[in-house]
Structures are given as C-alpha cells and as structure tokens.
Phi, psi and omega in degrees: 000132169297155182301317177273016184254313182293327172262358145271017150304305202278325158314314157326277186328306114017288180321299210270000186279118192287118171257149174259007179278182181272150165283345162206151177284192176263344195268322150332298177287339176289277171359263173322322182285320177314308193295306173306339171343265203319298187246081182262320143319324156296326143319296171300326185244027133330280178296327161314291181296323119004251169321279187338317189260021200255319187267015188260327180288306170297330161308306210305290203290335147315309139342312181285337216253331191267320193290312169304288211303327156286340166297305177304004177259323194241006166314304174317324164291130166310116148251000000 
C-alpha cells in the first residue's frame, strides 16, 4: 500500500469516526479559563485586534475597487 493511499485512509478513517463523548470535559475548560485569568487583558485585545485586522482585510480591496471605479468614471474627462 502506498504512503498516499495509507494517509488518505487514515484521513477518511478520521473523518467518519464517530465519538460519543464531548471534545473537553468542564473540568478541562475550567483549567483553561483558570489559566487565561492572568491574561485577560492580552486577550481581549488579541481579539479585539483580530477584528480590526480581519475588516481593515476586507475594506482595502473595497476601497481599491471605488478607486479604479473613479478613475474609469473620469477617465473620459478633461482637466
């Protein structure tokens, strides 16, 4: 068996498995939140900033696209 047959095997296999437990328990998540306290402040303005750069990645090529749209509107024009 090939090396790319054994790993999309094992992928499928992956895919299709069903478990029946939860992916973290509460006593997990408790952890993790325990941990994350102390830097809750660094968090937030992870995520905050995040956002800022997830819409400023989506303004720029809007932005670019009304500007060629003003050039091509006044291409035809004199100054």
């Amino acid at each position: 068996m090939s090396m790319d047959r054994v790993a999309w095997s094992s992928l499928y296999n992956i895919t299709r498995a069903s478990s029946g437990s939860k992916p973290f328990s509460k006593a997990t998540l408790k952890r993790v939140f325990s941990f994350a306290r102390p830097h809750r402040g660094k968090l937030i303005a992870f995520v905050l900033l995040s956002i800022v750069m997830a819409v400023l990645a989506v303004a720029t090529p809007v932005l670019a696209g009304q500007v060629v749209d003003a050039i091509i509107a006044h291409q035809g024009r004199t100054w």
